[in-house]
C-alpha positions as CSV (number, residue, x, y, z in Angstrom):
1,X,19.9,-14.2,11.3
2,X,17.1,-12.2,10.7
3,X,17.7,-11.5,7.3
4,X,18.0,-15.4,6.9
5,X,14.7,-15.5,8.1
6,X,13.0,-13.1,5.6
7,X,15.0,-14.7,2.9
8,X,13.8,-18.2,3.6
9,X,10.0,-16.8,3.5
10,X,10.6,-15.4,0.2
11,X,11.6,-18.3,-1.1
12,X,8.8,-20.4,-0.4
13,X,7.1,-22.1,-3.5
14,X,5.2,-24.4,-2.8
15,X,1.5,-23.4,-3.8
16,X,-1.4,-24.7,-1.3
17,X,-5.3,-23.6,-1.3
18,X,-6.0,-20.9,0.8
19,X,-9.2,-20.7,3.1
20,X,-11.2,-18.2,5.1
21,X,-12.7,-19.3,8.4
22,X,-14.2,-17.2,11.6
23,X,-13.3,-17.6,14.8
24,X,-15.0,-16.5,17.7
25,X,-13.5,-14.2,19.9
26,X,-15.6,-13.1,22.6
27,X,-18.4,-12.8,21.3
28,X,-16.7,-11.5,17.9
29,X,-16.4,-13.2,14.5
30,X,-13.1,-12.3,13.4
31,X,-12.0,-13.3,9.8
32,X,-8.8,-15.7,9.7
33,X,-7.1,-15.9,6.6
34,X,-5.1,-19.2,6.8
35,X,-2.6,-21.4,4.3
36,X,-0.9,-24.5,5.2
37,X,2.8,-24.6,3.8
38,X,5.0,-27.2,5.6
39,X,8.3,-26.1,2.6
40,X,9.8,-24.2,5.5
41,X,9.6,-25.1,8.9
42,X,8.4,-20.9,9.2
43,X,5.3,-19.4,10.3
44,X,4.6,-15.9,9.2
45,X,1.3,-13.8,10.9
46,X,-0.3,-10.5,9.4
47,X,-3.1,-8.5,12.1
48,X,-4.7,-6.0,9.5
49,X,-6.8,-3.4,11.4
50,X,-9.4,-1.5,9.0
51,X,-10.2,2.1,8.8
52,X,-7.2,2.6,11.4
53,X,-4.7,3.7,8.7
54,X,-3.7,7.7,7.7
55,X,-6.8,8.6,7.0
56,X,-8.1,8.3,10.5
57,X,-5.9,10.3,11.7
58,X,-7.1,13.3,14.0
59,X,-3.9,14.6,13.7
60,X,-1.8,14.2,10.1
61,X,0.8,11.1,11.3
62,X,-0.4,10.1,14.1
63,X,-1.0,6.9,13.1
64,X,2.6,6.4,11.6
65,X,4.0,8.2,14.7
66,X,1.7,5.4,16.5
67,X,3.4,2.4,14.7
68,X,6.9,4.0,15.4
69,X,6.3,3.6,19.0
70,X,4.9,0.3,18.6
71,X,8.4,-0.6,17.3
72,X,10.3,0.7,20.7
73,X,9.1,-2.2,23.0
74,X,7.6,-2.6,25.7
75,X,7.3,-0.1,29.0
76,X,9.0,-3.3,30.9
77,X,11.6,-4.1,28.9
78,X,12.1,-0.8,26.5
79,X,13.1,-0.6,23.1
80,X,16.8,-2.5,23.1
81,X,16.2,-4.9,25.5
82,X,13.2,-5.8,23.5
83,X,14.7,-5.7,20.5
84,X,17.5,-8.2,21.4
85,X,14.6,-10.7,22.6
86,X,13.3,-10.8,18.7
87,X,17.2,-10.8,17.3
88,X,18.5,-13.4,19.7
89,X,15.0,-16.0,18.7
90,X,15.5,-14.3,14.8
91,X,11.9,-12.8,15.3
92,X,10.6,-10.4,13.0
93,X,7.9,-7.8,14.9
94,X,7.1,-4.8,13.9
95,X,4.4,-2.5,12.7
96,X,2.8,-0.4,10.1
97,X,0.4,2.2,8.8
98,X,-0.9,2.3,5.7
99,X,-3.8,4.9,4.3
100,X,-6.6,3.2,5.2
101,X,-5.0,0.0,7.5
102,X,-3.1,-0.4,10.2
103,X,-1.0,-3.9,10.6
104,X,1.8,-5.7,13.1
105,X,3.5,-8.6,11.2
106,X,5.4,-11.7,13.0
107,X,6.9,-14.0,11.2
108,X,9.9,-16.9,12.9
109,X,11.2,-19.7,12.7
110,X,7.9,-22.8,13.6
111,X,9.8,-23.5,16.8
112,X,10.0,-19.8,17.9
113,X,6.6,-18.5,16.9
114,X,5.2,-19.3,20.5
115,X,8.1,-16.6,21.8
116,X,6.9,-14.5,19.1
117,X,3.4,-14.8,20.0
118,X,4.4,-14.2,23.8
119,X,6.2,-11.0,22.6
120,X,3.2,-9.5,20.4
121,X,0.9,-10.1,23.5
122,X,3.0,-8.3,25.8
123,X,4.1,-5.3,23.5
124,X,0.0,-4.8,22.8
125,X,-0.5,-5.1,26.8
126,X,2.2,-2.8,27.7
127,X,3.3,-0.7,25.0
128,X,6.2,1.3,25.8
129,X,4.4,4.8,26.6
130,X,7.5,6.6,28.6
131,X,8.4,10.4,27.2
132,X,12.1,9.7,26.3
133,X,10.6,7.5,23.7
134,X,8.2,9.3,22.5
135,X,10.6,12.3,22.1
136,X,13.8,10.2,20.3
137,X,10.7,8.9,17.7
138,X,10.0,11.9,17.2
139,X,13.5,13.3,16.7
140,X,13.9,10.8,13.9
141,X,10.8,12.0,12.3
142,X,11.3,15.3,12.1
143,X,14.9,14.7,11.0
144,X,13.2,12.4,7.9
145,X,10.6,15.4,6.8
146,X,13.4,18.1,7.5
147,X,15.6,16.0,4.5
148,X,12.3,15.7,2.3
149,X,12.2,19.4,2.3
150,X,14.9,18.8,-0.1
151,X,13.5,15.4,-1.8
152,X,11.9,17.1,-4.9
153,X,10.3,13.9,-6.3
154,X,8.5,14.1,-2.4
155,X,7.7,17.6,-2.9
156,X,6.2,17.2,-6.0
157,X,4.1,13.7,-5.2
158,X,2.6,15.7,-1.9
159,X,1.8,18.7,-4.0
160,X,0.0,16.4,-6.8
161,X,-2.1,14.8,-3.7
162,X,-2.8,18.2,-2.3
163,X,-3.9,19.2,-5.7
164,X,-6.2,16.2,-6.8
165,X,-7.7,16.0,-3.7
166,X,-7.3,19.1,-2.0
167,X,-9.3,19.7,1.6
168,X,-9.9,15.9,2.3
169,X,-7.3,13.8,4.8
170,X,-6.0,12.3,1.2
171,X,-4.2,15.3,0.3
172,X,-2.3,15.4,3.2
173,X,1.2,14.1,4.6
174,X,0.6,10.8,5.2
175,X,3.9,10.7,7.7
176,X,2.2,14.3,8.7
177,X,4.2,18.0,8.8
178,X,6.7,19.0,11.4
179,X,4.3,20.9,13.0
180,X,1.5,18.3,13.0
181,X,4.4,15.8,14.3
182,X,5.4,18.0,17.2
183,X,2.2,19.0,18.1
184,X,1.2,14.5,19.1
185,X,1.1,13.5,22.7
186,X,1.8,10.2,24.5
187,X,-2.2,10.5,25.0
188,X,-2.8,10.7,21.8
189,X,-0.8,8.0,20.3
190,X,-2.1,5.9,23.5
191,X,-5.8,7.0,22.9
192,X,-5.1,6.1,19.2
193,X,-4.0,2.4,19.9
194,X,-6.8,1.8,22.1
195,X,-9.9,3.0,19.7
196,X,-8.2,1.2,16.4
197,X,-6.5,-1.5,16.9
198,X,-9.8,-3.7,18.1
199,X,-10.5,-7.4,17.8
200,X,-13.8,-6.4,16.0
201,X,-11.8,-4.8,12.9
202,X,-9.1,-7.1,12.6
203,X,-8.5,-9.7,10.0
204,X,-6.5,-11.9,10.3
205,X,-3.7,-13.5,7.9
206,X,-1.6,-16.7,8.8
207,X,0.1,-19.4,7.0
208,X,3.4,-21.4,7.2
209,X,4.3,-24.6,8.6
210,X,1.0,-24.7,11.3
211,X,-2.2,-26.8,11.7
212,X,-5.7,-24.3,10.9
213,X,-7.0,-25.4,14.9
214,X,-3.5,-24.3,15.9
215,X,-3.6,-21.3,14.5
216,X,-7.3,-20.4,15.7
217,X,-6.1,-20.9,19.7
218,X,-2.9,-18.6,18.6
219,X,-5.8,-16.1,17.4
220,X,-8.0,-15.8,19.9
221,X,-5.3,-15.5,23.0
222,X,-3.7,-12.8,21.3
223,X,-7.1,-10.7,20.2
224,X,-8.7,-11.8,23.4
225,X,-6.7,-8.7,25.2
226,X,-7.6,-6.2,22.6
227,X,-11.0,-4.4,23.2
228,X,-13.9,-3.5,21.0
229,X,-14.1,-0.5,19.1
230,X,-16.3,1.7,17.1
231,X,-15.2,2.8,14.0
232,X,-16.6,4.2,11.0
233,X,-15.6,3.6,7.0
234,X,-14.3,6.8,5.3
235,X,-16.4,8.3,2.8
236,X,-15.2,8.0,-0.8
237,X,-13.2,10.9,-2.0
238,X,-13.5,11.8,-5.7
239,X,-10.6,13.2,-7.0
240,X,-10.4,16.5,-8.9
241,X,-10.9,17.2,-12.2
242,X,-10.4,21.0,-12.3
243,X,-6.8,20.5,-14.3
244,X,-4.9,22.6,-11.9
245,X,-1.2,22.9,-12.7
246,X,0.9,23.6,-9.5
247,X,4.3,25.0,-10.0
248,X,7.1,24.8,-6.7
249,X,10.7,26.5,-7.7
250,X,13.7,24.6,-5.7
251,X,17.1,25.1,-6.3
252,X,16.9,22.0,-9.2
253,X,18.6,21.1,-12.6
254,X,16.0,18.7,-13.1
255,X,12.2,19.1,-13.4
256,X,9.8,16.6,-11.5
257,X,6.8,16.2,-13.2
258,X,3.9,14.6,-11.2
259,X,0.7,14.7,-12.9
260,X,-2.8,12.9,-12.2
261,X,-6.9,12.8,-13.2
262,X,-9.8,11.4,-12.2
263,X,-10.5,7.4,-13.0
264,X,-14.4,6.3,-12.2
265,X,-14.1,3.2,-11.6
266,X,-14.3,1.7,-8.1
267,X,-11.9,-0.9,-6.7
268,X,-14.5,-3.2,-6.6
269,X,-16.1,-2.8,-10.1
270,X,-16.6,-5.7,-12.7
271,X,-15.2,-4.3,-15.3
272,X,-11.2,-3.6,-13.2
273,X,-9.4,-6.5,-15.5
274,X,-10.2,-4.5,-18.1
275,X,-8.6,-1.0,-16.1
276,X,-5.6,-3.6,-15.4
277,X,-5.1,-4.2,-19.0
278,X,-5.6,-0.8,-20.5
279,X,-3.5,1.0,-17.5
280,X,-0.4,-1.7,-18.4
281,X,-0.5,-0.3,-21.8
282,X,-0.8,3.5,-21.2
283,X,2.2,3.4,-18.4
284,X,2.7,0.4,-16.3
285,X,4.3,-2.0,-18.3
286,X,8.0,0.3,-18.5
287,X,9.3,-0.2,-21.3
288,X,6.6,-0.8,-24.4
289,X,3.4,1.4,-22.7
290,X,2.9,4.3,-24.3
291,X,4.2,6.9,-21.7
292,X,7.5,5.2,-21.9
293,X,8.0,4.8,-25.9
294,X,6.2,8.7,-26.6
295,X,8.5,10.4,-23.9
296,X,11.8,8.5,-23.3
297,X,11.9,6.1,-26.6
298,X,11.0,8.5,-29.7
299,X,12.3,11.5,-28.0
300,X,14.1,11.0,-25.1
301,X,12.8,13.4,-22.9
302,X,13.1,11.1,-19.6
303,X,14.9,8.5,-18.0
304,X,11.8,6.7,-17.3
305,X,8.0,7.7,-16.5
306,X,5.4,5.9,-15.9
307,X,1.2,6.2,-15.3
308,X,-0.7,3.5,-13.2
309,X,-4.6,3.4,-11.9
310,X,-4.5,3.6,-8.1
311,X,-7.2,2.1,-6.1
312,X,-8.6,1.7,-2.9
313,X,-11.9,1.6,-0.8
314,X,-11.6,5.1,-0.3
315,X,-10.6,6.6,-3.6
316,X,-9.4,5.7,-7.6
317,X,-7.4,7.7,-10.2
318,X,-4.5,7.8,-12.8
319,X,-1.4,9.6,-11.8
320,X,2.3,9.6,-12.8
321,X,5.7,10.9,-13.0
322,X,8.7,12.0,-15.0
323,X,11.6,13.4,-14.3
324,X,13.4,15.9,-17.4
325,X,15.6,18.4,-18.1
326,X,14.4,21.9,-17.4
327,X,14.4,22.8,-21.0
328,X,12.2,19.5,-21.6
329,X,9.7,21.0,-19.0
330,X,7.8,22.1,-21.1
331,X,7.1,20.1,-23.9
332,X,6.7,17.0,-21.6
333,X,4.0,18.1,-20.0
334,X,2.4,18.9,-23.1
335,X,3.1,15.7,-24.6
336,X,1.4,13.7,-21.5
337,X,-1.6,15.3,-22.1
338,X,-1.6,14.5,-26.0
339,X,-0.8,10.7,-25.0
340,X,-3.6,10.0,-23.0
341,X,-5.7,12.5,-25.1
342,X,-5.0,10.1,-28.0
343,X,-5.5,7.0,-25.9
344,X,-8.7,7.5,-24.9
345,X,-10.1,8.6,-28.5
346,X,-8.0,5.7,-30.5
347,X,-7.5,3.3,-28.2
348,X,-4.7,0.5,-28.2
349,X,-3.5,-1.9,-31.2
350,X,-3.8,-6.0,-31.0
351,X,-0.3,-6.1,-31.0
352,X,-0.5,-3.8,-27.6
353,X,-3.0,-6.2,-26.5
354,X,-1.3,-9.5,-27.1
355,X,1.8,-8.5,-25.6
356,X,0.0,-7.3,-22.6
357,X,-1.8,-10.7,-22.2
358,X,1.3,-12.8,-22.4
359,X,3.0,-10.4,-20.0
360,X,0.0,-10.8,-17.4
361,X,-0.6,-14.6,-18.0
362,X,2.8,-15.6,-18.3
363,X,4.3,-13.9,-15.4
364,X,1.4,-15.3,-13.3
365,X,3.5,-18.1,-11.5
366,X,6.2,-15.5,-10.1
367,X,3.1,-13.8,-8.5
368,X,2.3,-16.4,-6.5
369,X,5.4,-18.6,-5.9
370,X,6.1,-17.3,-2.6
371,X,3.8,-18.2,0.4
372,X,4.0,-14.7,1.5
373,X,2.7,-13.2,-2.0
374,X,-0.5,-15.8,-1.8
375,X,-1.4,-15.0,1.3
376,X,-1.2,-11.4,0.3
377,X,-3.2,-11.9,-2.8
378,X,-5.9,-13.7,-0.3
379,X,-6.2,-10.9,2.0
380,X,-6.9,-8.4,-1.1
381,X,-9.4,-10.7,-2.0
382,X,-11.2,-10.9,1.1
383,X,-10.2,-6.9,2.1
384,X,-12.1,-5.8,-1.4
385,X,-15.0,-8.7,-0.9
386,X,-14.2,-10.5,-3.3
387,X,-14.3,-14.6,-3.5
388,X,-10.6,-16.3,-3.0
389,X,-9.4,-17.0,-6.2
390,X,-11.2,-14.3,-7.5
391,X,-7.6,-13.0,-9.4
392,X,-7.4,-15.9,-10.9
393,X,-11.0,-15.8,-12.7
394,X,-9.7,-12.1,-13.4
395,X,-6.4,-13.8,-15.6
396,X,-9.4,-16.0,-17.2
397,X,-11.4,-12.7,-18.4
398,X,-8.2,-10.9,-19.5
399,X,-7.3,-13.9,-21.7
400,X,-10.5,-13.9,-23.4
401,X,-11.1,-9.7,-23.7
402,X,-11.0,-8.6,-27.3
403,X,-9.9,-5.4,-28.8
404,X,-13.0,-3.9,-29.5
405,X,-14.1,-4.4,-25.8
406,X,-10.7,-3.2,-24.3
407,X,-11.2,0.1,-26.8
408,X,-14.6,0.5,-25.9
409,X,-13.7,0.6,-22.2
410,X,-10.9,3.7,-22.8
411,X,-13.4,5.5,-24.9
412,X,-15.8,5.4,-22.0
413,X,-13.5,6.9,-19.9
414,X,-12.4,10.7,-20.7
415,X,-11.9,11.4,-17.4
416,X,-8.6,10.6,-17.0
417,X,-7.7,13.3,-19.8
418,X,-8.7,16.0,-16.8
419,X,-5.1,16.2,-15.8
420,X,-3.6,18.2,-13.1
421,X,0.1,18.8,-12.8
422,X,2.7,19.5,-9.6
423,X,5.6,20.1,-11.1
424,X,9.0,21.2,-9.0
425,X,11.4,23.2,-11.5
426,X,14.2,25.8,-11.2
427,X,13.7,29.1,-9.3
C-alpha cells in the first residue's frame, strides 16, 4: 500500500502558492516551508537539518551510517515491529544524508499523518541504539562498499572527487571506507544525532491536504523534543585546477572516463541562468549538447556522456563521464578536452540557444506539476536565500538572454578547460 501512497503524491497537479512563515519554538524561529494542496487527501513532511550532511562527518559515513540506524526503529519497539506500524497505517518514514544536509521525510495518508507524527516523535526520542543493530547495519554496509570494489563507474567517480578536491572532507567516501565504517560506535552515531539534528538548524517543509495553523502545532511538538545545537557552516572548497589525470587498472573491457574542472561561479551568483543555459548545451541536454553529438553522434565513441555544473553552498565545478571501448580510451579523452576547449573560445550558435530555450521554457509545467517537486523547488529557494519564486524570474531572464551575452559568459570562464581525469581501464 505504500507504494500506492508514493504514487498518489507524484501524481498531484494541482499548482497552489507556496509561503514561508516562522514559528517559534522555544525560543527559536524555525523556518516552515508550507503549501496547501487539498487534490489528495495526503500530507507529505520534509525536516532538513543544515550543515549535518557528509561533510560533517568526524568520521567518513557516519552520518549515512547515522540515517541507517534511524531507519531500524525504535529501542522499544525495534526495527520490524516498527516497521510494520508504518506498513500496516501505509506510512512512509525514513531518513537521509546528503553532503551538506541531513533530512527525515513522512508523508501518509491526511487521516494517518497524526500516527505518523506520533511515530517520528518517538523514533527521535528513543532511537534504537542496541549493538545487534548497529552491527547488522553495518553488515549491509560493508557488504555494499565490498561490491563497489568492483563497480568501476564508482571507482572512477570517487577517484575524480579525490582528485578535484583532494585533502578536504569532499574528496572523500561519502558512504565512508570499510575501515572508516568499522571503526563508528553506537556513541558516535548517538553523539552525532544529538549535536545535528537541532531545532535551531532545521527547516522545515510541509504541504498536502492541511490547514498552515495546523501544521505550525504539528511543528513545534515534534521540534520541541529536539535540543539546540551549535554548528558551524563549512568553508568553501575550490576545486582543483592542477589537470591531474588518475589512471586505476581493473580487470575491465570498458574504460570509465570521469573527468572534471573548476567553475567560479557560486550557487548563489546572478549570473547562474546564464551557467544553466550554457551547461544544457555543452552536456546536459543528452542528446543535441555538444558532449553527446562530438563523442557518441559523429563518431561514436560512447553510449552516452554527459557534462553538468554542480553546485552547492560548499563548492561548484563541471564534471562528467563516459564510458568507451579501451581502444577509444584514448582519443576520448583527448576529444573532451578539445570540446570544451572550443566552447569556451567560440561559444554556442542561436540555433543551440533557441532549442535550449524552448526545452527550458517548455518543459517548465512538468517541473512543477507535482506537489512534491514545488515544494522541493521552495526549499531550494529558501536553502540558497533566494526569494520564492525566484526560478521562475530565472525562466523570465533565460527567455530574454541573447547570444552575445550567453557567449560572453563562456568566454569569461576558461576555467573549466583545467580538466582533470580518473579514468578506470584494463590492467
Amino acid at each position: 500500500m505504500r507504494k500506492i501512497i508514493i504514487l498518489l503524491i507524484l501524481m498531484q497537479g494541482v499548482a497552489m502558492s507556496q509561503e514561508v512563515e516562522m514559528v517559534n519554538v522555544d525560543g527559536v524561529e524555525v523556518p516552515l516551508i508550507f503549501e496547501k494542496s487539498s487534490y489528495l487527501p495526503i500530507v507529505s513532511m520534509q525536516i532538513v537539518f543544515r550543515n549535518s550532511g557528509a561533510l560533517y562527518d568526524k568520521t567518513a559515513g557516519l552520518a549515512n551510517l547515522s540515517a541507517k540506524l534511524l531507519g531500524e526503529g525504535t529501542k522499544k519497539d525495534g526495527s520490524v515491529k516498527f516497521a510494520t506500524k508504518l506498513e500496516n497505517s501505509a506510512i512512509s518514514l525514513g531518513a537521509s544524508a546528503g553532503i551538506e544536509t541531513f533530512a527525515i521525510e513522512l508523508s501518509s495518508l491526511k487521516e494517518q499523518f497524526p500516527k505518523g507524527l506520533k511515530l517520528l516523535k518517538s523514533l527521535l526520542k528513543e532511537p534504537n541504539y542496541i549493538d545487534d543493530t548497529l552491527e547488522h547495519i553495518k553488515r549491509q554496509e560493508i557488504g555494499s562498499l565490498r561490491q563497489k570494489k568492483s563497480d568501476f563507474d564508482y571507482i572512477a567517480s570517487l577517484g575524480l572527487k579525490r582528485t578535484l578536491f583532494k585533502d578536504t572532507p569532499m574528496g572523500r567516501a561519502r558512504v565512508g571506507t570499510i575501515k572508516s565504517v568499522n571503526s563508528i560506535s553506537l556513541k558516535d552515531i548517538e553523539e552525532y544525532i544529538k549535536s545535528h539534528l537541532g531545532r535551531d538548524n532545521a527547516i522545515i517543509v510541509i504541504g498536502g491536504d492541511i490547514e498552515l495553523d495546523e501544521a505550525k502545532k504539528m511543528v513545534k511538538d515534534i521540534l520541541s523534543i529536539l535540543p539546540k545545537v551549535n554548528l558551524e557552516e563549512h568553508k568553501y572548497i575550490e576545486t582543483s585546477n592542477k589537470k591531474i589525470t588518475k589512471v586505476f587498472k581493473e580487470d575491465t573491457q570498458q574504460a570509465y572516463i570521469y573527468f572534471g574542472s573548476p567553475f567560479h561561479l557560486k550557487y548563489n551568483d546572478p549570473e547562474r541562468y546564464i551557467a544553466k543555459v550554457a551547461g544544457f548545451i555543452l552536456g546536459g541536454s543528452g542528446f543535441g549538447s555538444r558532449l553527446m553529438e562530438e563523442i557518441r553522434v559523429k563518431r561514436g565513441l560512447a553510449y552516452s556522456t554527459y557534462g553538468n555544473f554542480v553546485y552547492s553552498h560548499t563548492t561548484t565545478y563541471l564534471t562528467g563521464y563516459l564510458q568507451t571501448k579501451l581502444e577509444n580510451e584514448r582519443e576520448a579523452k583527448e576529444l573532451i578536452g578539445k570540446i570544451i576547449g572550443e566552447f569556451v573560445e567560440s561559444g554556442v550558435t542561436q540555433k543551440e540557444l533557441d532549442a535550449t530555450k524552448e526545452f527550458l521554457l517548455g518543459s517548465e509545467p512538468l517541473r512543477n506539476e507535482a506537489l512534491n517537486q514545488r515544494l522541493n523547488r521552495s526549499f531550494k529557494e529558501y536553502y540558497n536565500n533566494q526569494s520564492l519564486g525566484y526560478e521562475r524570474e530565472q525562466l523570465k531572464k533565460i527567455e530574454a538572454l541573447t547570444l552575445s551575452e550567453l557567449n560572453s559568459f563562456i568566454k569569461k570562464h576558461k576555467e573549466i578547460e583545467d580538466i582533470s581525469f580518473s579514468i578506470v581501464t584494463s590492467k
